[in-house]
N, C-alpha and C positions, 0 to 999 in steps of 0.2 A: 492437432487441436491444441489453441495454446489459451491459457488462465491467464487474467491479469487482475488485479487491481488498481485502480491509482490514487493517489496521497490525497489529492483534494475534493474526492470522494468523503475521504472519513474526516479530514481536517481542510472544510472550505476556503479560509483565510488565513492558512500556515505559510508560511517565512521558507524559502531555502535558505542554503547556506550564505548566498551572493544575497537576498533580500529581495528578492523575486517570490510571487506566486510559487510554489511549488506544483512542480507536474509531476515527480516522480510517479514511471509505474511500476511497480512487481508484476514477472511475470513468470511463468513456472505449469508443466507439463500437469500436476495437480493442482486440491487445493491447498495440500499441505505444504507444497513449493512455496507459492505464493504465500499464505500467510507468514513462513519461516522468512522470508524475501522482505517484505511489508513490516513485520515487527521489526527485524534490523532496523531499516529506516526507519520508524517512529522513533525507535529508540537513540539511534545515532543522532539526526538530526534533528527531530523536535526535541527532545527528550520527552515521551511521553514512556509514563511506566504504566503498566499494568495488565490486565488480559483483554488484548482487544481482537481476540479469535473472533469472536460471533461478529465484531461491527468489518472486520475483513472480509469474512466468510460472507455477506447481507449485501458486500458490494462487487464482491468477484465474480466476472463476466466471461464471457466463452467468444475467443477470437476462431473459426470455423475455416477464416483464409490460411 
């Protein structure tokens, strides 16, 4: 059973690197995976700073294949 989140979930009209939509997901066997997976990338590439556990946590889904 695998956890993901993805990026334009929590940031609908964020930028990737190239200037594209971002689809980045996080994925990770918990939720603590994923969230640790997901703040990297906020942080890397949006630069967004601060504690966004609950809005990760609020979008994290259960891949069951």
């Amino acid at each position: 059973m695998v956890r993901f989140a993805r990026c334009n979930a929590l940031l609908s009209l964020a930028l990737d690197s190239s200037g594209k939509g971002c689809r980045y997901v996080a994925k990770g066997a918990s939720d603590d995976d994923v969230v640790k997976e997901m703040l990297e990338h906020l942080t890397s590439v949006h630069q967004v700073e601060g504690d966004m556990t609950a809005n990760i946590l609020a979008t994290t889904k259960t891949n069951n294949g």
